[in-house]
N, C-alpha and C positions, 0 to 999 in steps of 0.2 A: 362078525368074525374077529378073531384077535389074532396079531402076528406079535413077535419078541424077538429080541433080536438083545447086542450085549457093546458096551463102551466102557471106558474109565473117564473119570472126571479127576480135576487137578488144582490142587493147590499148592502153591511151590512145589518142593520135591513129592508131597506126596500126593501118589495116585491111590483113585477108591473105586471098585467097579459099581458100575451103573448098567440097571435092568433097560430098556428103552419096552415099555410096551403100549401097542396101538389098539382099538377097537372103534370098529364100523358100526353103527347104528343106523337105520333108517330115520330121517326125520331131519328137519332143516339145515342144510348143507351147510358145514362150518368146521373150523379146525380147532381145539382146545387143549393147550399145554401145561401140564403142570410139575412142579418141582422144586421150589425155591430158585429159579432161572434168571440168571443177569440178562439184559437186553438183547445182547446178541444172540442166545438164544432165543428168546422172546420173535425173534427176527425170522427164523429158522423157518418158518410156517409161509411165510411170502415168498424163499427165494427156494424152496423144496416142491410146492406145487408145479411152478414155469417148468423148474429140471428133471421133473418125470415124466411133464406133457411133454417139453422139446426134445425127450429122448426116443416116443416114440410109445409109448404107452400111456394108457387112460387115465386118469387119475379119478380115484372114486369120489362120484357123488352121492355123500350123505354124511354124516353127523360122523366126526371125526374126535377121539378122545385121545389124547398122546400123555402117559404119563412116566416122568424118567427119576426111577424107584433107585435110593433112598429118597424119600420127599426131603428129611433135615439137612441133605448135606447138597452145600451149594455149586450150580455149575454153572460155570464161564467160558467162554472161548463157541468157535466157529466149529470144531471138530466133531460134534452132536451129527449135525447134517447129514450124513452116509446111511446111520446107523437108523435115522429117524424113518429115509427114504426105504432101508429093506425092512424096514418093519411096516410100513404102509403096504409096501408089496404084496410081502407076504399075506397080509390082514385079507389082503384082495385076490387072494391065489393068484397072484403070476411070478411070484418067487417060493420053491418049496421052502419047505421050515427039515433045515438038516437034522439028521441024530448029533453033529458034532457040533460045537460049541464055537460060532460065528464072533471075532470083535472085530468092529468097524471104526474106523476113525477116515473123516475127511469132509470141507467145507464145498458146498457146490454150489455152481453158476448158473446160470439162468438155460442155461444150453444144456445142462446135466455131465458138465465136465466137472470133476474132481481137483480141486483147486489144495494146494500146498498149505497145512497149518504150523503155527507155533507151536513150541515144547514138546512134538512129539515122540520124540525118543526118551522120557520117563514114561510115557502113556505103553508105549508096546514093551520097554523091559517087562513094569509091572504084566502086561498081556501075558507074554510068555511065560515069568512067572508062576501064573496062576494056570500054567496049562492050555490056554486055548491053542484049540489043533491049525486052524484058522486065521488070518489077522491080516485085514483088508486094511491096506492103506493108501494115501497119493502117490502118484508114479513122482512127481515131483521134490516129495520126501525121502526119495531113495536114497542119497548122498548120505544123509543123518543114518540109515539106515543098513545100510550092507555089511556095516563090520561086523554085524550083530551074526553073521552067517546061520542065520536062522532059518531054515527052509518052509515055516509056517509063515512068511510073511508074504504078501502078495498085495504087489503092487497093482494099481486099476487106473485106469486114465477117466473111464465116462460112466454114467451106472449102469448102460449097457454091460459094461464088463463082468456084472455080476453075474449074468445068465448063461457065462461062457461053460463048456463043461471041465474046463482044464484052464483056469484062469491063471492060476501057478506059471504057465509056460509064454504066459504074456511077455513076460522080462525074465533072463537068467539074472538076476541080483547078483548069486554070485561073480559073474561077469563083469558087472557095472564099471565104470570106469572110478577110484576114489579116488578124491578129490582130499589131498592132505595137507596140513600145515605144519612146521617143524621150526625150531627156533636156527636161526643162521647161526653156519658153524665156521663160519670166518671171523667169528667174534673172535679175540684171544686175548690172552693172558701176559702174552709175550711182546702183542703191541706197547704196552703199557713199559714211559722210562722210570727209573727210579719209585717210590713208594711202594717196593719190599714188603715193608709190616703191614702195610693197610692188606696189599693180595693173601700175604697169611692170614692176616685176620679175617678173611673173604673165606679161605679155606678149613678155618676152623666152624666158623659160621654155617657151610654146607655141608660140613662131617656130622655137628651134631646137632642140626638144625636151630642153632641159636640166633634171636634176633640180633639184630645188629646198629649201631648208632656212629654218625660219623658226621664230627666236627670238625670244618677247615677253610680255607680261603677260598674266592673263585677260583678254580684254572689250576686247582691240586688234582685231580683226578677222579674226585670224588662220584660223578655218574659215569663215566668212562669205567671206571670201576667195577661198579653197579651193573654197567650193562653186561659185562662177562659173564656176569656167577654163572647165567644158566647153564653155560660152557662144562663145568666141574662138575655140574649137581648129577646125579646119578640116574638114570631110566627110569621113567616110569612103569609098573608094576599094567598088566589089562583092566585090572580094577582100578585103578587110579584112572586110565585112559576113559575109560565108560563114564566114570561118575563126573570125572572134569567134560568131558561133550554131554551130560545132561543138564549140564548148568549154560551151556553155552546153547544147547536149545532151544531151553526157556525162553532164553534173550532174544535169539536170533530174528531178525528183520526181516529178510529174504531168506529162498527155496536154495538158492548156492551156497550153500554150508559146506564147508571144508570140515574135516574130521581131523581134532587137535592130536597130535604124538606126539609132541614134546611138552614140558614146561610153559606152563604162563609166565609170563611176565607183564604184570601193569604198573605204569605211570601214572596216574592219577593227576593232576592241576593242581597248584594249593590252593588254586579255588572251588574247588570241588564239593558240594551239599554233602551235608549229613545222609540225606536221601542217596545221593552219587555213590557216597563210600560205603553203608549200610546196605542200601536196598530200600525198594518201597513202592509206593506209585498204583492208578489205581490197578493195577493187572500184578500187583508184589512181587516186583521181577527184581531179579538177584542183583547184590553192590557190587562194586571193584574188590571187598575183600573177599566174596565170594566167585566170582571169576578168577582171584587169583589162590583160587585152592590145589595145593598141591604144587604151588610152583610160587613166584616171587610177588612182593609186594614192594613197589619202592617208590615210597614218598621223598622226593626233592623238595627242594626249602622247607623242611617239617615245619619250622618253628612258622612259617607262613600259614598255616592251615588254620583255619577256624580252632578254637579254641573246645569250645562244642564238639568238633568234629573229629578231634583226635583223643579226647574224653571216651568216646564212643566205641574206640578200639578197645577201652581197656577189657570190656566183657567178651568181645568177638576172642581177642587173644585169649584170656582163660579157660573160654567154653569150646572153642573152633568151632564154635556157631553162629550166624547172625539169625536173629530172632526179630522179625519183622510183625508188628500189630498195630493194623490200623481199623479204620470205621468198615472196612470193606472184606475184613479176614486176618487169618494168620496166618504165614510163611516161617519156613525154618531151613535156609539152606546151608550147607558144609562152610567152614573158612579156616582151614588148616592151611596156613600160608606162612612162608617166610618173610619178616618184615625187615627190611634195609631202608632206612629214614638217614637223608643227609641233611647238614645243617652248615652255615655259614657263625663263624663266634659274634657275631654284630650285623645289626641291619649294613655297615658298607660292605663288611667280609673281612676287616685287616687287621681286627683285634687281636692283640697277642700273638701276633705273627712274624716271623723273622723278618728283618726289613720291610716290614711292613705299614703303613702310614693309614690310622682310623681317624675318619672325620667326625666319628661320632661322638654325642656329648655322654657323659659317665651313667646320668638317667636315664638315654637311650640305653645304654647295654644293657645296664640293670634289669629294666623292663626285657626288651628283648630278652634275654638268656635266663628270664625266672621261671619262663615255659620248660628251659630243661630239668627243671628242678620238679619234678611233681608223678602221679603216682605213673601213669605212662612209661616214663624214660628209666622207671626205677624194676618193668617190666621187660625191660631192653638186655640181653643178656652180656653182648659186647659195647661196648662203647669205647670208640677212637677218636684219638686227637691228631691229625694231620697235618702238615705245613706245607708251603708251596717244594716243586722241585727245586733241585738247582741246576745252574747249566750244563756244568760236570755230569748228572745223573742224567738229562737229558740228550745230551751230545755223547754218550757213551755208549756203545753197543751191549756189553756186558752179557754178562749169565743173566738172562731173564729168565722168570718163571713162564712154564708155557700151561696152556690150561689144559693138556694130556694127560702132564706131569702130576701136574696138582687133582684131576680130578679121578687117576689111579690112587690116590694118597685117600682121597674120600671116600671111594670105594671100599680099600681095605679096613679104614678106620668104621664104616657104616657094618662093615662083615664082623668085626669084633662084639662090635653093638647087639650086633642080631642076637652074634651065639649068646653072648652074656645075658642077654633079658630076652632066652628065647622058652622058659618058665613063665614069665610074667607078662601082661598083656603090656608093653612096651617096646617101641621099637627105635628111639632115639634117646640122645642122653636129656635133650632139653625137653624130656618132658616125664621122668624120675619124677616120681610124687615123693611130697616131704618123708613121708615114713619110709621110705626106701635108700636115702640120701644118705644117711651111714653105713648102710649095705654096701653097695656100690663105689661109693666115694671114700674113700678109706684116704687117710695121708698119714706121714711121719711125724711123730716128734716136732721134727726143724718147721712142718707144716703148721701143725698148730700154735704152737708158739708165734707163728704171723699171724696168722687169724685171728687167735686173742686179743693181739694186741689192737687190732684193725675194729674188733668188736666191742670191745673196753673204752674205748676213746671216739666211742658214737658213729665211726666215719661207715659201719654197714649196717642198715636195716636186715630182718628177718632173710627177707625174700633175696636184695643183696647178697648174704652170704651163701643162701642154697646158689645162684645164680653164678655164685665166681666157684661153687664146686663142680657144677653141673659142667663148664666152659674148662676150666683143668681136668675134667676127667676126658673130653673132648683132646685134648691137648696132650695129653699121655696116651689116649688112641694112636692119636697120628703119628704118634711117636714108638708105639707100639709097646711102651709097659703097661706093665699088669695093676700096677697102682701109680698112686700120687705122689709125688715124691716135689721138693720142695723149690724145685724151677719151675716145675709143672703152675704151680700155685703163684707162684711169684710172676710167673708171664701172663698167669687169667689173671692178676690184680692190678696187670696194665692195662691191661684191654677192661677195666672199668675208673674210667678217667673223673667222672663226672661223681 
């Protein structure tokens, strides 16, 4: 007899559907899998027999063939298991074979409990997707699960539950309790004394999603800083929400998944692997710059990072993809992130610094600070030069910026954005492809006239100049003109110091 039944198989983000089919033959009792199958599936055959006897059903004796169709494309993970079990069933007539179109996802125990896997909330979008009426998953999984308010999804605790005739009604999902995560909104903007220009420049930075680079002493503000932005940055979009918790699925270690709504933000180590920041490993689970897709990136001590390893951003930043290929597969996950890289001017921090005293020798800086110099930081849109407070700014209550204030200003400036490049497949300034940059970016007279001069006398690369138009058109957003006009220009050419 033959039963079928239906799964996806996964490789980073993408999911591929998989036939699962079984046949029973008479003749020497054994179980035989085929498919190009990493071990753990390989495995699937030892811990599937115990969990259909200990549920309470026979498990047939005779020549068992399992084969999980495409044979070329490879399958990994625990998730097979469910799928493998109601296809045996069926083979064996004690589960009917429905007219509607069954997917199965979930790893089982020796008992025939339904045990919690990784990554699968890419595995059932792709499901629903493709229309199945159906779509059995772990009760365990439910948390990753319910925002999806999808009513074909049906949760199962044992594989008993398969035989129920209303298995739906096992769990209201909708009900479930979610379990969320949201960035702290007592961060603010307003804690912060003195450095003014840096918080603007923090604000220009999340209007028109420009990268951002910032040079200064210890104890200026500079992660203090950093840690606010999420505060300004704007809501996330449901499609943003969906695709940043499939990347956090992937990852995820444990069944208590919390479901992200706000902004990422990651910190990274400066010691941090190429593999750490990239992605990799043998299961090609997503980097820090893909974790932080759609919300913030911010490497502290930049210049401290492997050299290698911040080399590596340069293709992530261009493509918003990190492209993972190793001996074991290929991955390809999202990395559209904002990156904010702080820096100290010298290995002690006091270079060039107002009252400030460097112990260091002139070869150390040199060395140190030739890391700023290279094609990286020349892909960084802002770049500031900071100096300590002073006590006056600190002991001063003053008109602070508060992060309301400033993240209405981003708002409005992000709404200009929309209308303007809402013709063209574009939806922020930083990211105007070259052929568009005279369109858009238009200035004065008194504008060009700077720019020449600035381009005549070597001090801006190609990319440089589109980079300080892109950041003043930003800048006249927030300001709310219609064009460039020659302060606009003259403030993006502070904010690239380096």
């Amino acid at each position: 007899m033959l039963g079928k039944t239906f799964t996806f198989s996964r490789i980073g983000m993408n999911c591929h559907e998989v036939e699962v089919e079984v046949d029973l033959k008479k003749g020497l009792p054994g179980i035989v899998i085929t498919g190009l199958l990493s071990q753990e599936v390989k495995e699937s055959k030892d811990r599937i027999r115990p969990a259909i006897q200990n549920s309470g059903f026979e498990f047939p004796v005779k020549k068992i063939t399992i084969n999980l169709g495409p044979a070329e494309a490879v399958k990994s993970g625990t998730h097979y298991d469910l799928a493998i079990a109601a296809a045996i069933l069926q083979a064996s007539g004690r589960l009917e074979d429905e007219d509607m179109k069954y997917c199965y996802f979930g790893e089982l125990n020796l008992s025939g409990e339904i045990k919690w896997v990784r990554g699968i909330l890419p595995l059932v979008v792709e499901a629903i997707q493709r229309g199945y009426q159906k779509i059995l998953v772990p009760e365990k999984n439910l948390n990753e699960l319910v925002y999806l308010n999808n009513s074909s999804i049906i949760p199962v605790k044992r594989i008993s539950d398969l035989f129920l005739s209303q298995p739906s009604n096992l769990i209201d999902y909708q009900q479930a309790g979610k379990k969320t995560y949201q960035y702290k909104k007592e961060y603010d903007y307003s804690h912060i004394s003195g450095q003014e220009n840096l918080i603007k420049s923090f604000q220009i930075a999340a209007a028109g999603n420009h990268h951002m680079l910032i040079v200064g002493p210890p104890g200026s503000g500079k992660t203090m800083a950093a840690s606010r932005l999420p505060s300004i940055m704007p809501e996330l979009t449901d499609e943003e929400i969906l695709e940043i918790n499939m990347i956090y699925s992937i990852l995820s270690q444990t069944e208590d998944k919390r479901w992200l709504t706000g902004r990422p933000f990651r910190t990274p180590h400066n010691t941090a692997s190429y593999r750490a920041l990239i992605g990799g490993g043998p299961k090609l689970l997503p980097g820090e710059v893909s974790l932080a897709h759609k919300g913030i990136l911010f490497l502290d001590e930049f210049l401290e990072f492997k050299s290698d390893t911040l080399q590596a951003l340069r293709t992530v930043i261009e493509k918003k993809e990190a492209y993972i290929s190793l001996r074991n597969g290929f991955a390809c996950y999202p990395a559209d992130f904002l990156l904010i890289a702080a820096a100290n001017p010298c290995p002690c921090g006091y270079y060039d610094t107002d009252n400030g005293v460097c112990s260091c020798a002139l070869r150390e800086i040199k060395h140190y600070r030739r890391k700023l110099r290279n094609p990286l930081t020349d892909r960084i849109d802002i770049q500031v030069k900071i100096d300590r407070v002073a006590y006056q700014e600190l002991s001063s209550a003053g008109n602070r910026l508060s992060s309301k204030m400033l993240a209405e200003n981003v708002k409005k400036a992000r709404e200009f954005q929309a209308f303007r490049y809402e013709q063209d497949n574009i939806y922020l300034n930083a990211a105007i492809p070259p052929e568009k940059i005279n369109d858009y970016c238009q200035i004065d007279n008194g504008g060009k006239k700077i720019l020449e001069k600035f381009v005549d006398n070597n001090l801006l690369t190609a990319r440089s100049y589109h980079k300080i138009l892109k950041v003043a058109r930003t800048i006249a957003d927030l300001a709310g003109a219609e064009k460039i006009n020659s302060a606009h220009l003259r403030e993006a050419l502070e904010l690239r110091f380096i």
